[in-house]
N, C-alpha and C positions, 0 to 999 in steps of 0.2 A: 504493500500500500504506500504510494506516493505523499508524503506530508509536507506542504508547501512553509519555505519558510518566509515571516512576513517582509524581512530584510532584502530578500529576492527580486522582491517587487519596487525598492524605492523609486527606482527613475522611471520602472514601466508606468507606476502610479501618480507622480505629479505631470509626465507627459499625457496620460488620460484624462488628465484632472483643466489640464491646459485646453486640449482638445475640445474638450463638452462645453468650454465656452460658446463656441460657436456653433453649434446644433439648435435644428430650430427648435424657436420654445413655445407656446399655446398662444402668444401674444402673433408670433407672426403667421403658426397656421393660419390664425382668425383673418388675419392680414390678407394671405392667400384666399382664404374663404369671399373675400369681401373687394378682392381686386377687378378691377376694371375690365380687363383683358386675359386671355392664357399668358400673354408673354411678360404683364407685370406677375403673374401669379408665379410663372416660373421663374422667375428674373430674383423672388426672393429665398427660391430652392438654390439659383446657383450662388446668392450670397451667403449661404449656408456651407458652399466649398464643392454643390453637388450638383455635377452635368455643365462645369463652365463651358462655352463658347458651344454648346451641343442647343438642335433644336427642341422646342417643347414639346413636340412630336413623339421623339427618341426618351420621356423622359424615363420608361420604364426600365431602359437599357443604364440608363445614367445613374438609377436609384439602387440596381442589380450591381453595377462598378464599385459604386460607393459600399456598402456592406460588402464586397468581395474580397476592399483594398480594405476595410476593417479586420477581415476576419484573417488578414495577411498578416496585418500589421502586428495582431495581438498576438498570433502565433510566435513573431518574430520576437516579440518583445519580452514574453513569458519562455524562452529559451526551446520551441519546440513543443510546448507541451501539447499532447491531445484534448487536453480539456474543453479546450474550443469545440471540439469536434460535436458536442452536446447539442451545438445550437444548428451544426451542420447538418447533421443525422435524417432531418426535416425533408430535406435538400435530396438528399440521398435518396430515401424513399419515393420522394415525387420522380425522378428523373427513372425511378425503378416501375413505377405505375405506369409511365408515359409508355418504356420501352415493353411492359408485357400487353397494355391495351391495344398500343398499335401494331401490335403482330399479330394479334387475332382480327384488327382490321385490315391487317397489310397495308398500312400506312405509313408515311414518315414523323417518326415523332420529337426533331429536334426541333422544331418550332416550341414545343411544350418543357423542354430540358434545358434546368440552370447548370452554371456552372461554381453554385454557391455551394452543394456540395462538398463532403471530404475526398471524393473521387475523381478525376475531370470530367468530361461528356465523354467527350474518345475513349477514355479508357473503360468507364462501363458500358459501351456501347459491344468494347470491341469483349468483354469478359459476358455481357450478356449474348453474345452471337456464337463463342464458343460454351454457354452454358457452363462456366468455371468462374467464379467467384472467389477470387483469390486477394483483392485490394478492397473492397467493402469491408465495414464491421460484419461477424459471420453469424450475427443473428439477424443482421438484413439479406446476406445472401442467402440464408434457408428460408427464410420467408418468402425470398423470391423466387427460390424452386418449386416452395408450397404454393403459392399462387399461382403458377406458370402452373402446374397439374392440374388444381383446382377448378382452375377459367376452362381448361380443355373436358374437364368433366363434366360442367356445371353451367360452362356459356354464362355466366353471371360476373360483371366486370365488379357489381359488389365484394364480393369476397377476397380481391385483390388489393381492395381498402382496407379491408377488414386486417387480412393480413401484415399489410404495412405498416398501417397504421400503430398497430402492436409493437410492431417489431421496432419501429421509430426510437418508443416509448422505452423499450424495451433495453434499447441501445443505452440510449442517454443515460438509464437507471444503473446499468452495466458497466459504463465507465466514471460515474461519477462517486460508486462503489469502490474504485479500484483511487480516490483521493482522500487523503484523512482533512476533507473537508467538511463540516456540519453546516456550512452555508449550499457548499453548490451541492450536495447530499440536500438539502432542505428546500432547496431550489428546484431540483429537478421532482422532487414527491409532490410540490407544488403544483408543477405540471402535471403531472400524470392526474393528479387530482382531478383539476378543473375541466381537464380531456375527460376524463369520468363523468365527471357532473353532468357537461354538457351532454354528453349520451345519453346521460339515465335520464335527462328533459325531455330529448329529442326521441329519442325511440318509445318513449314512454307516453308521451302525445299521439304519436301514431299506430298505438298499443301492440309493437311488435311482441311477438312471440317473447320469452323469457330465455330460452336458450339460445334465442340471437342474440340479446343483452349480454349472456357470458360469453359469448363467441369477442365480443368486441370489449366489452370492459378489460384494463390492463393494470397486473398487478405494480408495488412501486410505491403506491402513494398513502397517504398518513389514514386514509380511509381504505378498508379492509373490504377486498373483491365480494366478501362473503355479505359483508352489514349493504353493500350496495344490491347486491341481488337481490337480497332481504325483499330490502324496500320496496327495489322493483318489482317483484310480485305481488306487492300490496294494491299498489296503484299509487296515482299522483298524489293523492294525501301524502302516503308517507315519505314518497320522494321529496316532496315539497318539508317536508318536518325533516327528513333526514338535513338536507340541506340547511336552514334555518339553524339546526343544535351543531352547526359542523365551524368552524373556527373559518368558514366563509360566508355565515351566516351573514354577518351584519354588512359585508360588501353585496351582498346578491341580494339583502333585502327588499329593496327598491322595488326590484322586481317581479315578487310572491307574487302582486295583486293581477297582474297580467298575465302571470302565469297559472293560476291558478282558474281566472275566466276563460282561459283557451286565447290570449289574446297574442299580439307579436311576441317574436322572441328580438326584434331587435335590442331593447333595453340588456335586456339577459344575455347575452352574448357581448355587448360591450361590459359588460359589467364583469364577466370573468374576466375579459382582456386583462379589465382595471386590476382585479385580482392578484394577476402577477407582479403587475405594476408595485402593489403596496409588497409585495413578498422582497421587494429590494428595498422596503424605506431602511431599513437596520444596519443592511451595509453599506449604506452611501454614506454613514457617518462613520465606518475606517478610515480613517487617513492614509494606510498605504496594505498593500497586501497583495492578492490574488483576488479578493472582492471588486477593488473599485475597476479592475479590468474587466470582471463579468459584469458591474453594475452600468458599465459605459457602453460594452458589446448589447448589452439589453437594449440602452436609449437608445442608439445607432437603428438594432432592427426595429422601437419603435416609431422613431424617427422616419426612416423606409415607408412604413406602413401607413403611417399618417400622409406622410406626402404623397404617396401612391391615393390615398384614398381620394385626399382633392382633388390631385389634377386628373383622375379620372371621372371624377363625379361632374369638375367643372368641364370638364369637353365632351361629358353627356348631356352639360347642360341643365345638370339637377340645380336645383333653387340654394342656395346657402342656408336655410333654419335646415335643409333637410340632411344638408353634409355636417355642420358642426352636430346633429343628433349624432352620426356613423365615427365622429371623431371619439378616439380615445383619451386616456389620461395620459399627459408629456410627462417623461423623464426630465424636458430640460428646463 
């Protein structure tokens, strides 16, 4: 087990600390929300350091750079470690959905494949053609053989989610195991959590079977595979109480009342995002360590997400009350 020492990190930490100045912060999303134009919208993305001299068009490509040359950077800075690779695992799996759906369409699926990824594209491209999985974490490649069987049984591109999905979770719980950290250990149960939760809403609304819910539920997180089953066999009462007694309680409250009518899940879904969010208030006051690198790779992909969401909302053309509702809570 890898134990990080907090000494390790001085200069990676006050150059993080430097950095997060300049990430946008809720004051300029709103800005963007509220601009005139796409190109004042995005004019304040590239004052942010992201997509300069590139057009507004390109800005998904631009936002995809920006977290790539993050997740470079922290590697470089944390001397190699895989730790990062937690946030990458994500990445991995999507670029593994793409490559098994579009071979039972006989399709091409690098249009749908990043390169944010722990792998490159070429090189899982070329380990998925020779079905040998040898640079993936190897409980994403088993997942991927299991799915790749699966789909050929079953004709169902579900279960390829299913699979992944898991095995994502799976990943991240697996190496975050292998650091005698109790932050990114508490960080990744975090997730796996709210990935939970969100399922036992969503499946439980459109009263799927019970042994689809344990098909998908992933162990890992501070709530116990078995108390979530529980509940979901009770029905939405007790998923809804489960939730409420759970140490997410009071972030996901907001949103009992509409969940409980059958009403959107938009509130509730932002409201887990936020979730994660408050799971790092504790380590943004380390001053130096291994923390305030994972708490700044956090805002970064927050960051992404938020501005991906504007400037696609705005060149759909959606109304501003309706994109700051889609807005999350800023890291910066």
């Amino acid at each position: 087990m890898v134990k990080f020492k907090d000494t390790d990190f001085l200069h990676a930490s006050s150059r993080v600390r430097s950095m997060g100045k300049f990430m946008l912060t809720s004051r300029q999303l709103n800005a963007m929300v509220e601009a005139h134009s796409i190109d004042e919208c995005y004019k304040i993305v590239n004052d942010a350091g992201i997509g300069v001299g590139t057009d507004p068009a390109d800005y998904e490509q631009a936002l995809k750079q920006s977290l790539l040359d993050t997740y470079s950077l922290l590697e470089e800075l944390s001397g190699g470690t895989d730790v990062f690779h937690i946030f990458r695992y994500e990445h991995d799996g999507l670029n593994l959905k793409s490559l098994i759906k579009a071979q039972a369409l006989d399709k091409d699926p690098s249009s749908a494949m990043t390169e944010l990824g722990t792998v490159p594209v070429a090189v899982v491209k070329e380990e998925f053609r020779r079905k040998k999985f040898e640079k993936l974490h190897p409980v994403l490649a088993q997942a991927a053989e299991e799915a790749l069987e699966a789909l050929a049984k079953t004709n169902d591109p579900q279960v390829v989610d299913i699979l992944l999905d898991k095995a994502v979770l799976a990943a991240m719980s697996g190496t975050a195991a292998n650091y005698n950290s109790k932050f990114i250990r508490g960080l990744v149960a975090a997730k796996i959590d709210i990935a939970n939760i969100r399922c036992l809403v969503r499946i439980r609304r459109i009263d799927g079977a019970n042994d689809f819910f344990k098909r998908v539920v992933a162990s890992g997180g501070t709530i116990s595979t078995e108390v979530l089953s529980e509940a979901y066999a009770k029905g939405m009462d007790a998923v809804l109480g489960l939730i409420e007694a759970s140490s997410y309680g009071a972030m996901l409250e907001p949103a009992m009342a509409s969940l409980r009518a059958g009403g959107s899940l938009t509130l509730f879904e932002k409201l887990c995002d936020n979730a994660l969010v408050r799971a790092l208030d504790e380590a943004r006051l380390i001053p130096f360590g291994i923390e305030p690198l994972v708490v700044y790779l956090s805002a970064k992909e927050n960051e992404v997400k938020a501005a991906r969401i504007v400037m696609a909302s705005r060149m759909a053309g959606v109304g501003p009350e309706q994109i700051k509702e889609r807005l999350r809570e800023s890291y910066a």
